[in-house]
C-alpha positions as CSV (number, residue, x, y, z in Angstrom):
1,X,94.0,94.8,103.3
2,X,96.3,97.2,105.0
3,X,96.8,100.7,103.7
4,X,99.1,103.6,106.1
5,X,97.9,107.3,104.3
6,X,99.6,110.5,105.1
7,X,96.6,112.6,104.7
8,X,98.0,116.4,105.5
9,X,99.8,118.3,108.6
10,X,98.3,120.2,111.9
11,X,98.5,123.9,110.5
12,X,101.4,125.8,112.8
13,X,100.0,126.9,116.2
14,X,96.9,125.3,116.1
15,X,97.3,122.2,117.6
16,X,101.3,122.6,118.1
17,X,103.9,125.1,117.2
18,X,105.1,123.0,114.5
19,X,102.9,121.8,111.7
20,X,102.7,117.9,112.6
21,X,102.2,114.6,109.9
22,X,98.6,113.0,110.2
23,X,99.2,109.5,109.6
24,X,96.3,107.2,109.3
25,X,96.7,102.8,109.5
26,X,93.6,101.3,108.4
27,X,93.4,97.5,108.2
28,X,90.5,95.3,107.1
29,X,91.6,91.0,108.1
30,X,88.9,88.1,108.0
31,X,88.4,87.2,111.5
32,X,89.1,83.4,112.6
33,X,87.7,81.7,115.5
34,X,84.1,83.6,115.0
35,X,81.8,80.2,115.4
36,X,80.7,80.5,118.8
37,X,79.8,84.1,118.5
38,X,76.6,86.1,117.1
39,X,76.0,89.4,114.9
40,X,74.6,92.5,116.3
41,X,71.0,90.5,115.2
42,X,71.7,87.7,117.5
43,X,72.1,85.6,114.5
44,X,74.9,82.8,113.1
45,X,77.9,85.1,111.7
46,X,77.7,83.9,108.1
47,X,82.2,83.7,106.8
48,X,83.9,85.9,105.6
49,X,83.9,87.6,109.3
50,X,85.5,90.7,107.8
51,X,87.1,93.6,110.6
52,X,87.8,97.2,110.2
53,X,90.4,98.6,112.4
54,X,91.9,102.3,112.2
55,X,94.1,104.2,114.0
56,X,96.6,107.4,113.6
57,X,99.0,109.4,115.0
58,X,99.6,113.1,115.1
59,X,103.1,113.6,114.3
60,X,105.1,111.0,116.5
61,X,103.9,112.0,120.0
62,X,101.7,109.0,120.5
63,X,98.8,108.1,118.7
64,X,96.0,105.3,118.3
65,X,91.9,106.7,118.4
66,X,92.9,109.8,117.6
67,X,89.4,110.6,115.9
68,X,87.9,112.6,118.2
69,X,91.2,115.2,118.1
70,X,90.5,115.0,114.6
71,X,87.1,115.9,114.4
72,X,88.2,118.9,116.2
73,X,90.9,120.2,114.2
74,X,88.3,119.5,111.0
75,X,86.0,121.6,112.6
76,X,88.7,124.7,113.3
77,X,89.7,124.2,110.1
78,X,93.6,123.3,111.3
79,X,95.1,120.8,108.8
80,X,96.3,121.5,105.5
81,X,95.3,118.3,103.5
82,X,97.6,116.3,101.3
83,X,96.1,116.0,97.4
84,X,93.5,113.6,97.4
85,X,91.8,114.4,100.6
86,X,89.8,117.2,101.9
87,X,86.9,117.9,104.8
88,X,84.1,116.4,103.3
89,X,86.1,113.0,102.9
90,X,87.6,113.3,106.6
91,X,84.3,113.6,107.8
92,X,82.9,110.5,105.9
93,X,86.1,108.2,107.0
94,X,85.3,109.8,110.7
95,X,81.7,108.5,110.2
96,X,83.2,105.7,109.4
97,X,85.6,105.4,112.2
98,X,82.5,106.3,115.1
99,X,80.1,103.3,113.5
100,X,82.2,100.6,112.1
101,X,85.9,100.6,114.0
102,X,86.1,97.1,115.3
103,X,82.9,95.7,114.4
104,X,83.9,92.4,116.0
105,X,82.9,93.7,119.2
106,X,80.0,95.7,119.4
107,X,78.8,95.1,122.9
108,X,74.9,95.8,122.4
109,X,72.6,94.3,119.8
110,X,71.5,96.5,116.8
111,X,68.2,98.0,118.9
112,X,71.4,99.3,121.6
113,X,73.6,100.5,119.0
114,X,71.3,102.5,116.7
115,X,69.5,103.8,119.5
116,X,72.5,105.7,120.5
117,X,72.3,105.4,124.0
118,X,75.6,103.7,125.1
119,X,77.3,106.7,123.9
120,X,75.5,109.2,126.5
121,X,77.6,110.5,129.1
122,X,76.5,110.5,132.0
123,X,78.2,111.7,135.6
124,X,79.4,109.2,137.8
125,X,78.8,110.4,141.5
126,X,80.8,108.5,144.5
127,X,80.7,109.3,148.1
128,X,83.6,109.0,150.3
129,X,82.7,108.3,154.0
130,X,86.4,109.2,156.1
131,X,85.4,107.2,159.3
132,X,88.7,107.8,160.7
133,X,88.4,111.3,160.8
134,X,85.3,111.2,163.1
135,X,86.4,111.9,166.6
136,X,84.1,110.2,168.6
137,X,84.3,106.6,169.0
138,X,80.7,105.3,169.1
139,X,79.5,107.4,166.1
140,X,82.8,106.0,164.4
141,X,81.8,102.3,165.1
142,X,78.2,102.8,164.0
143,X,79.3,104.6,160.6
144,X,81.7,102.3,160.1
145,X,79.4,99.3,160.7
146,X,76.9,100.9,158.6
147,X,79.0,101.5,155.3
148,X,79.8,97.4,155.6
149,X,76.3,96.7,155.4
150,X,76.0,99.3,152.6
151,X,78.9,97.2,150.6
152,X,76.9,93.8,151.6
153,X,73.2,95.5,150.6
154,X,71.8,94.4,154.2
155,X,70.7,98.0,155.6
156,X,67.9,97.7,158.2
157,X,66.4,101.1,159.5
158,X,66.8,101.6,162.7
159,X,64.9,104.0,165.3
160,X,68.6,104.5,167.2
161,X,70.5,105.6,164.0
162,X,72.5,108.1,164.7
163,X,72.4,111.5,162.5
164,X,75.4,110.9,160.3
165,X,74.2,107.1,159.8
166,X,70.6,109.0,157.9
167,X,73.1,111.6,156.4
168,X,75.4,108.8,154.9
169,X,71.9,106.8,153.7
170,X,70.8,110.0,152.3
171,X,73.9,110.9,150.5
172,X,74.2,107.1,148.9
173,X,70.7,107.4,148.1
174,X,71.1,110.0,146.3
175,X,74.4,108.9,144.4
176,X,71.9,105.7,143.1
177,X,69.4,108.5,141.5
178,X,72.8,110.0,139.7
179,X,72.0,113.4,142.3
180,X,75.3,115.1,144.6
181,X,73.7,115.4,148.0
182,X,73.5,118.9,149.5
183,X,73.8,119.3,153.3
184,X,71.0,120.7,154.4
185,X,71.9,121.9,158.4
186,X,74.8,123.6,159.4
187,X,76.0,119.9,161.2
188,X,75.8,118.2,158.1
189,X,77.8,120.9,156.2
190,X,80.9,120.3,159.3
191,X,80.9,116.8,158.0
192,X,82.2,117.9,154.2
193,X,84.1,120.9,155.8
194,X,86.3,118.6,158.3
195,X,86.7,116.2,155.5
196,X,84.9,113.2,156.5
197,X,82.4,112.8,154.1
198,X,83.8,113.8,150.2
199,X,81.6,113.0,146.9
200,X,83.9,112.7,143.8
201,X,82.3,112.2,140.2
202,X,83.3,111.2,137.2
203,X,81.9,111.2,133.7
204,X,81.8,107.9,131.6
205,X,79.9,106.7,128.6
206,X,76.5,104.8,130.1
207,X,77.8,101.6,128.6
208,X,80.8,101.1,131.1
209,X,77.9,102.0,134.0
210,X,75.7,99.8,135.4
211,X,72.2,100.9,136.3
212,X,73.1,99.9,140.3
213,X,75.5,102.9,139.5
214,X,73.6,105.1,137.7
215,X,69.7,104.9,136.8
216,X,71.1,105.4,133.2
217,X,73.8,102.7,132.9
218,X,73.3,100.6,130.1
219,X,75.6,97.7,131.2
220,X,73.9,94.3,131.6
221,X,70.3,96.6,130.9
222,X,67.9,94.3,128.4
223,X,67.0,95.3,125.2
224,X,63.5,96.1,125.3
225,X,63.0,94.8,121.9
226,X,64.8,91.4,121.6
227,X,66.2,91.5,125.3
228,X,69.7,91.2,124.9
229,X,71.7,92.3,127.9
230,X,73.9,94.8,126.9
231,X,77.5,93.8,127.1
232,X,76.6,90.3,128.1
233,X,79.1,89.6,125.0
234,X,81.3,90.5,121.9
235,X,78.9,90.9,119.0
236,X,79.8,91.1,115.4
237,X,78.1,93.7,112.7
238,X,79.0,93.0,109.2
239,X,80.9,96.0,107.1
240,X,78.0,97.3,105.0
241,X,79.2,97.5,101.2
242,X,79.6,101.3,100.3
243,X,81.5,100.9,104.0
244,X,84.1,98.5,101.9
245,X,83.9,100.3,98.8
246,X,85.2,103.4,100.2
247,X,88.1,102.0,102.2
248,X,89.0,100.1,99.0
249,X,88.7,103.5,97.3
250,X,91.2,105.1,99.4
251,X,94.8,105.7,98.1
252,X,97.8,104.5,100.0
253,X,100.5,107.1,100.5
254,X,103.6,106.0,98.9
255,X,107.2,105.3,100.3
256,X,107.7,108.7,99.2
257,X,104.6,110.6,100.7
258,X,104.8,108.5,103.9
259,X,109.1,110.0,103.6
260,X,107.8,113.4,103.6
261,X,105.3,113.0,106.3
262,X,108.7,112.6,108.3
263,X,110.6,115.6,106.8
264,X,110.1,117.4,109.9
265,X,111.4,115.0,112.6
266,X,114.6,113.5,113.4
267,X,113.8,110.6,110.8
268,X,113.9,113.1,108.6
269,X,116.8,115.2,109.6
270,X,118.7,111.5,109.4
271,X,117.3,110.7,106.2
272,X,117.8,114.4,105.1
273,X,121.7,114.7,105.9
274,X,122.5,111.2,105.1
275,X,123.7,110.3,108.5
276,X,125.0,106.8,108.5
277,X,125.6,104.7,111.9
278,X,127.8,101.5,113.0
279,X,126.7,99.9,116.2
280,X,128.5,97.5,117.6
281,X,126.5,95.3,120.4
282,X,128.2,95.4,124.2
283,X,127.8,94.3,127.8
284,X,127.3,97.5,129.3
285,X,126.6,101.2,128.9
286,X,130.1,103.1,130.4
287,X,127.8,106.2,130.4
288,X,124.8,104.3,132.5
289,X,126.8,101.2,134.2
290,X,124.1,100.5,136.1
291,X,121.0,99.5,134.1
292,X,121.9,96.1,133.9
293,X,118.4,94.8,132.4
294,X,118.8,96.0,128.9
295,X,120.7,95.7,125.4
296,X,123.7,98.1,124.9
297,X,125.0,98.8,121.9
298,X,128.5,101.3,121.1
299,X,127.4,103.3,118.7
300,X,129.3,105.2,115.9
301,X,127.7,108.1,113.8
302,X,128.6,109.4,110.0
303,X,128.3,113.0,109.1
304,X,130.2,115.4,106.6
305,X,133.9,113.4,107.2
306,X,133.1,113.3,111.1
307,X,132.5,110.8,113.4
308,X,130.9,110.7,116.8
309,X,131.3,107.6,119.0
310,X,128.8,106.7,121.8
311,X,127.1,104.6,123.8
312,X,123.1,103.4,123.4
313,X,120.8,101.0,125.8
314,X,117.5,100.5,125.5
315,X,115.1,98.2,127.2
316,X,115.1,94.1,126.7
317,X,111.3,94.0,124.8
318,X,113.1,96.0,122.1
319,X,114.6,93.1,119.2
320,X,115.4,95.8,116.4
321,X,119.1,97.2,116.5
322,X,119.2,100.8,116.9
323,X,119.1,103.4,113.7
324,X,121.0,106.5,113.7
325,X,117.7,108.6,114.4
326,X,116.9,106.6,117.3
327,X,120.4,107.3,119.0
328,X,119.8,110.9,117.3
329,X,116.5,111.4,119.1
330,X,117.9,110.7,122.5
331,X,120.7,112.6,122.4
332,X,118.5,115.8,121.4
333,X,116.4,115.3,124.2
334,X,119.0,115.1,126.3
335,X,120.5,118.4,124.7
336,X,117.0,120.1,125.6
337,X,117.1,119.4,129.3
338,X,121.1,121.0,129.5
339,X,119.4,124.4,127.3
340,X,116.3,124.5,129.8
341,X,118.5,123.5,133.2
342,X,121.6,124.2,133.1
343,X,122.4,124.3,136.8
344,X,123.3,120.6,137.7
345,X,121.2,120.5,140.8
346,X,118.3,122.6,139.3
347,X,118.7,119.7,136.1
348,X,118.8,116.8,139.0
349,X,115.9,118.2,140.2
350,X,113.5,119.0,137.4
351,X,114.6,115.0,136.1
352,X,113.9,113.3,139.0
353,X,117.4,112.5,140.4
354,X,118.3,112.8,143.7
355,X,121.2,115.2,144.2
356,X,124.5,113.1,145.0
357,X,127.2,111.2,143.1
358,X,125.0,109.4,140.9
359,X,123.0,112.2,139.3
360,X,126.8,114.2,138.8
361,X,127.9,111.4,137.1
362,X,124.9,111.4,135.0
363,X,125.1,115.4,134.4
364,X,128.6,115.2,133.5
365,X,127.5,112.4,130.9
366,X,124.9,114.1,129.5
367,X,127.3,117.2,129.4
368,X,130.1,115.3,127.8
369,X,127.3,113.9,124.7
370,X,126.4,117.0,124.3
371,X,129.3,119.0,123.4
372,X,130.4,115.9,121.4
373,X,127.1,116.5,119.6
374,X,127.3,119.9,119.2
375,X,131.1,119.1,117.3
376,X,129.4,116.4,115.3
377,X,127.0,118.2,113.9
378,X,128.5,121.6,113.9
379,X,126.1,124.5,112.4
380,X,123.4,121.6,111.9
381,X,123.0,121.1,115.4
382,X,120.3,123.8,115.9
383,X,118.5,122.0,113.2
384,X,118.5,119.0,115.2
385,X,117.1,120.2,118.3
386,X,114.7,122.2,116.4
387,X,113.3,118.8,114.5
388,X,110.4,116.9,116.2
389,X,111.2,114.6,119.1
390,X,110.1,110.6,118.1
């Protein structure tokens, strides 16, 4: 079962100036190849082995688990729902999302999963020990002899350690009890002022921490109800039935509703002023000779009795032929950076070129597109540049 729903837009300057398509893919497959692996229970996986999978995209600038930007423009009240859908039925396919979204692998047994835990944040801290920037060579030697037994877990106290070798203990001590050490003398605070000793941290969920990182890291932990080490492997939780019902309950967008969820894009500019296209495939791009490692493709666009002929590469992974809003899309873009930079070296500059030959050549390509678009198009060319990028 696949079903792609177009379940409402981003209201206009909440999320973005323009109000943006919600799309949602949601795919339910029987799973092969389950034998050799267990249910959340630690039991045999009994067929059919039945996965949920969902994902979305705001508009078209990137997508995927989108659900936690969703649950925040439900709870600001930002999208203007489609018929068919409102918050109390986001909220429950949300739920949904959170507890069942690939429930072929669930990395802790049922205990671990209801408990919650794996979810936790939890801060990350890492100390940074900048040996090099300690001027004297003994001390140097020692710290950097010490930090390789750190790394190796073979630390013997010593009564000739040095005062930075206890600082550096103390400080990696106190990463292992999740704490950020605070120097205590006036010669341990020179050590973080000259830069030699730094503590970064970062915040993960405690299932992607082990406890040796954090005392609250569930990865590898036992469950101390059946003992199952957490994310020792890829469990499987059945789809509870009122789970099944509701996806099964949930309304596909049509060609047509899934058409207007593009109305505001350059699909739907295309689509809108029935723009046609010829391409024609080539060895090379005159406007970009030297990319090499791709398909080209001379390109000729339809519009209101006028043509506009031009050149289109893109990269080798890419098998479908080029429609008229992909060639469209690029050209707008490139439109955008003339109306934002117009100078040719500010426009090198701000792209990433390196001011010579090449990037002039480029500039006076882009330029050339441009006012060939602009002709094309005539007084929908604003239109175009105001549509959403793909």
């Amino acid at each position: 079962m696949e079903k792609k729903i177009f379940i409402g837009s981003t209201k206009p300057d909440t999320y973005d100036p323009h109000a943006l398509p919600i799309t949602l893919e949601i795919e339910i497959k029987e799973k092969s190849g389950m034998e050799n692996f267990k249910t959340v229970d630690l039991t045999p996986i009994t067929p059919p082995a039945l996965c949920l999978s969902i994902c979305g995209n705001i508009g078209s600038r990137g997508g995927g688990q989108i659900n936690k930007t969703l649950e925040k423009l439900l709870l600001d009240n930002s999208i203007d729902y489609r018929p068919d859908w409102n918050t109390g039925k986001l909220a429950h396919l949300l739920e949904v999302w959170k507890e069942n979204h690939l429930n072929d692998i669930k990395a802790g047994c049922r205990h671990q999963n209801e408990s919650g835990e794996s979810r936790k944040k939890i801060t990350i801290i890492t100390p940074k020990i900048n040996v090099w920037k300690i001027k004297d060579d003994e001390t140097r030697r020692r710290a950097e002899r010490l930090l390789k037994l750190l790394e190796i877990g073979k630390v013997t106290f010593q009564t000739d350690l040095y005062p930075v070798d206890y600082l550096i203990l103390d400080i990696f001590k106190a990463a292992r009890n999740g704490e950020v050490y605070k120097p205590k003398t006036e010669g341990e605070k020179s050590y973080f002022e000259h830069g030699i000793i730094e503590i970064k941290t970062e915040e993960k969920a405690a299932g992607w921490v082990y406890p040796t990182e954090h005392p609250d890291g569930m990865l590898t932990r036992p469950c101390p109800q059946c003992g199952y080490r957490y994310g020792s492997a890829w469990l499987f939780d059945a789809l509870p039935p009122n789970v099944m019902d509701f996806i099964e309950a949930l309304n596909e967008s049509t060609p047509a509703d899934l058409e207007d969820a593009d109305k505001g894009n350059v699909r739907g500019f295309v689509r809108n002023h029935k723009i046609r296209i010829d391409i024609e495939r080539v060895p090379e791009n005159k406007n970009a000779p030297d990319w090499k490692d791709a398909r080209h493709y001379k390109t000729i666009l339809y519009f209101q009795g006028r043509r506009m002929t031009t050149y289109f590469s893109q990269g080798t992974a890419i098998k479908e032929e080029p429609t008229a809003a992909d060639v469209l899309n690029c050209l707008a873009m490139d439109a955008r950076t003339l109306q934002d930079y117009p100078d040719p070296l500010e426009w090198a500059g701000n792209l990433g070129y390196e001011a010579g030959t090449k990037a002039a050549k480029i500039f006076k390509a882009t330029l050339r597109n441009t006012e060939a678009l602009k002709k094309f198009l005539n007084e929908e060319y604003k239109a175009l540049l105001e549509a959403e990028e793909l």
